[in-house]
C-alpha positions as CSV (number, residue, x, y, z in Angstrom):
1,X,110.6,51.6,116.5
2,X,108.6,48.5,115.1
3,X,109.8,49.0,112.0
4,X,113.7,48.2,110.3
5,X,116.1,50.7,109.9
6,X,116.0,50.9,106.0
7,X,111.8,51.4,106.6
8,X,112.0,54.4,109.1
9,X,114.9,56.3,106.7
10,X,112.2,55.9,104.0
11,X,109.1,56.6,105.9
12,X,111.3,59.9,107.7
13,X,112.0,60.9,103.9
14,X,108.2,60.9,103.1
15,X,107.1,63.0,105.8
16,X,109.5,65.7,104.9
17,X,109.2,65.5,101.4
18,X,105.3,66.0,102.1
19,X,106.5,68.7,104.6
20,X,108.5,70.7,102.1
21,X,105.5,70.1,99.6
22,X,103.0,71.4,101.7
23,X,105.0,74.8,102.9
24,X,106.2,75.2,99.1
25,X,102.8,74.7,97.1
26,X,100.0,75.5,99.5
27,X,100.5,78.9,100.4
28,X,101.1,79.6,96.8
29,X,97.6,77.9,95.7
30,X,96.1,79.6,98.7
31,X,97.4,83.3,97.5
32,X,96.1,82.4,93.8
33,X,92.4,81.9,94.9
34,X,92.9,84.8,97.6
35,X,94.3,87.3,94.5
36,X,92.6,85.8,91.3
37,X,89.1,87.1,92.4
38,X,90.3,90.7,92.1
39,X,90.2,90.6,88.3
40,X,88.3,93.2,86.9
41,X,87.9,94.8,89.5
42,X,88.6,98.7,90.6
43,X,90.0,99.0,94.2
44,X,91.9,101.2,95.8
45,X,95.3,99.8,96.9
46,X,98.2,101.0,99.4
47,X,101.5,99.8,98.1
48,X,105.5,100.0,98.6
49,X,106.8,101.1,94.7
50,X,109.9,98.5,94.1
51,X,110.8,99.5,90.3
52,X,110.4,102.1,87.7
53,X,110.8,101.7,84.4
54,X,109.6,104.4,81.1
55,X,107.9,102.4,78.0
56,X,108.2,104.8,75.8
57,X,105.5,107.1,74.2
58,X,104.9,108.4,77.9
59,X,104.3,105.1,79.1
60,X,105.3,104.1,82.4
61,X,105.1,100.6,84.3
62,X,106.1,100.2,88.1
63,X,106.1,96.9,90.1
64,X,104.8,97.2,93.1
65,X,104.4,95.3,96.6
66,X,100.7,95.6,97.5
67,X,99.4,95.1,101.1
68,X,96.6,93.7,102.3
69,X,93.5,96.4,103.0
70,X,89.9,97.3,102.1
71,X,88.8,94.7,99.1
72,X,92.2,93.1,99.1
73,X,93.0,89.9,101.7
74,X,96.7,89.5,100.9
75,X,100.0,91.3,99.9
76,X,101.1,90.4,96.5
77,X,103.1,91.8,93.6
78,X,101.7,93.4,90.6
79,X,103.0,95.4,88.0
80,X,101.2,98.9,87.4
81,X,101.0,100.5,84.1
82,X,99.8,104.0,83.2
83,X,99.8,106.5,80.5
84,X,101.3,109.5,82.8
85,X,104.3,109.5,84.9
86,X,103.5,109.2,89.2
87,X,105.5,111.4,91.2
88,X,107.2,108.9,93.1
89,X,110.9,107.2,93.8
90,X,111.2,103.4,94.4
91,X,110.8,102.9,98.0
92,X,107.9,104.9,98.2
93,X,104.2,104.1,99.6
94,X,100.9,105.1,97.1
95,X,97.6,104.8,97.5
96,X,95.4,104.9,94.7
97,X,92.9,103.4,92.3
98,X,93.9,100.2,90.3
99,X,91.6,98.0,87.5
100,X,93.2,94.6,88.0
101,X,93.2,92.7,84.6
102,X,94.9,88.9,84.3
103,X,98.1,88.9,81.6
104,X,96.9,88.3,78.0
105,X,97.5,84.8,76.9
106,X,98.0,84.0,72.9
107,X,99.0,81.5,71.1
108,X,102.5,82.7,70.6
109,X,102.7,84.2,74.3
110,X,101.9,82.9,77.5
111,X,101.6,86.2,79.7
112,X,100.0,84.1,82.5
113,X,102.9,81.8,82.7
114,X,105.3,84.7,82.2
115,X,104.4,86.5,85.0
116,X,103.8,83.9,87.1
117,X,107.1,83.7,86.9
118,X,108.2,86.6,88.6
119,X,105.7,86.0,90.9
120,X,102.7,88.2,89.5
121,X,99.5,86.7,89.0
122,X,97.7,90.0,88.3
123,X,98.4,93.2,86.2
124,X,96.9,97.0,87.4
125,X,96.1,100.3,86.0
126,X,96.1,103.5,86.7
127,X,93.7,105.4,84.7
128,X,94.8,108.8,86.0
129,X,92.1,110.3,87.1
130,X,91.8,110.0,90.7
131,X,94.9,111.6,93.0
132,X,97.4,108.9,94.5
133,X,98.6,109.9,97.6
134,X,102.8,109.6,97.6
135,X,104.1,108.5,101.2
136,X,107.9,109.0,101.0
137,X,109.9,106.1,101.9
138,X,112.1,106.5,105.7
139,X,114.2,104.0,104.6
140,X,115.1,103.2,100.7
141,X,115.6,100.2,99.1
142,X,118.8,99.5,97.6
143,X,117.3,99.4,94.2
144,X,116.9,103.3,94.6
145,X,120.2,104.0,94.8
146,X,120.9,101.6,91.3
147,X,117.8,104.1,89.9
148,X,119.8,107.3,91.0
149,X,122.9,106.1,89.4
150,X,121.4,105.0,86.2
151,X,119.8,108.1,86.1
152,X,123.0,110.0,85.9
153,X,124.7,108.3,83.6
154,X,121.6,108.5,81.3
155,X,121.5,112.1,82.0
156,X,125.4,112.8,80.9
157,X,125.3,110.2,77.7
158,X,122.1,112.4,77.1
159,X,124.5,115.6,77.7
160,X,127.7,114.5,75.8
161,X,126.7,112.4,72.8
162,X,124.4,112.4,70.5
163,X,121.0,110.8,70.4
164,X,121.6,108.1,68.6
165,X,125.0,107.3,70.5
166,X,123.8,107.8,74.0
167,X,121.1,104.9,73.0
168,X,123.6,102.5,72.1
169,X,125.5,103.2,75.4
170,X,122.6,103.2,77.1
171,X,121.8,100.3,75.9
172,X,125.2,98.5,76.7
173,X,125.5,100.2,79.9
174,X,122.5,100.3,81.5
175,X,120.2,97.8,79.6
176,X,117.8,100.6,78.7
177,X,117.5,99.6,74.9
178,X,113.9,101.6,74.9
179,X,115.6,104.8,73.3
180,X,116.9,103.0,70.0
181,X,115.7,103.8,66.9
182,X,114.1,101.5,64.7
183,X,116.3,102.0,61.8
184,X,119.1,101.9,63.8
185,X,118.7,98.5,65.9
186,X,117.7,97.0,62.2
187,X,121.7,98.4,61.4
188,X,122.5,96.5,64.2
189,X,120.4,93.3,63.3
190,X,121.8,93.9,59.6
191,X,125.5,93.5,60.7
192,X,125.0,90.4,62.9
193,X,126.0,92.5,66.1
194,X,122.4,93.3,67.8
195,X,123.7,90.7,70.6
196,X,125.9,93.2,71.5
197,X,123.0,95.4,72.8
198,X,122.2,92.8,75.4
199,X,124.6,91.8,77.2
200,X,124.5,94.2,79.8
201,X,121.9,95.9,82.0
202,X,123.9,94.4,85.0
């Protein structure tokens, strides 16, 4: 009130911007030095399975939402890779053992900053030779139902076409451009038309 007009606008549009600073960035920088000390480390984790997605070779990656128990102080995200497919649906709840390893950094990638973000600051995996205990989910997430229905239409372009064809329509349908051959993609490249197996995956 001692102050003018113009100087309590500008002293009200300080506090919140130091407001909005604090609630953005702290919890953030809190969660970093909360999760970053897990590196290396085995622990066994309980967490909700939020996507599935095959590498290839019979490799398989999940992101999961992990909550806070045992060895770990927070819920955070991670994404899980292993060499052998779990026997789970998105939605669900594990529980098994994880290595937590930080993204590789190089001088042509930045996996720290890449995951960072989407909001992982720590990779996992799953070794496969404990059990994981599978809690099926009450309630599923939307994203299951997406899975389900990209599943079938993977499974008829699989029944219908041929391999080579149901890849490309895969590909432009579902955004799954994992199945393409090499030779095939470089056919692609070679006509100046590989952009058009991107643009989907909606």
């Amino acid at each position: 009130f001692f102050f003018s007009r113009e100087k309590r606008v500008i002293a009200c549009t300080a506090l919140c911007s130091a407001a909005l600073a604090f609630g953005l960035f702290l919890p953030n920088t809190l969660r970093e030095e909360q999760v970053l000390p897990l590196q290396e480390q085995t622990v066994e984790i309980h967490a909700t399975v939020k996507s599935i997605t095959s590498r290839g070779n019979q490799k398989y990656s999940y992101q999961i939402g992990i909550e806070p128990s045992g060895s770990v102080p927070v819920s955070f995200e991670s994404l899980l890779y292993t060499n052998q497919p779990l026997e789970v649906e998105i939605s669900d709840q594990i529980t098994l053992p994880v290595r937590f390893f930080a993204p590789d950094t190089t001088s042509y990638f930045d996996g720290a900053r890449y995951y960072r973000g989407q909001h992982i600051l720590l990779l996992s995996y799953y070794d496969g030779d404990a059990a994981v205990t599978v809690t099926p989910a009450q309630q599923r997430f939307f994203r299951y139902y997406v899975n389900e229905c990209s599943r079938f239409l993977r499974a008829k372009a699989e029944q219908y076409f041929s391999p080579e064809a149901a890849s490309i329509l895969n590909s432009m349908l579902l955004g799954d451009r994992s199945g393409i051959p090499f030779a095939l993609k470089q056919n692609y490249t070679d006509a100046g038309v590989v952009h058009l197996l991107a643009i989907s995956g909606v």
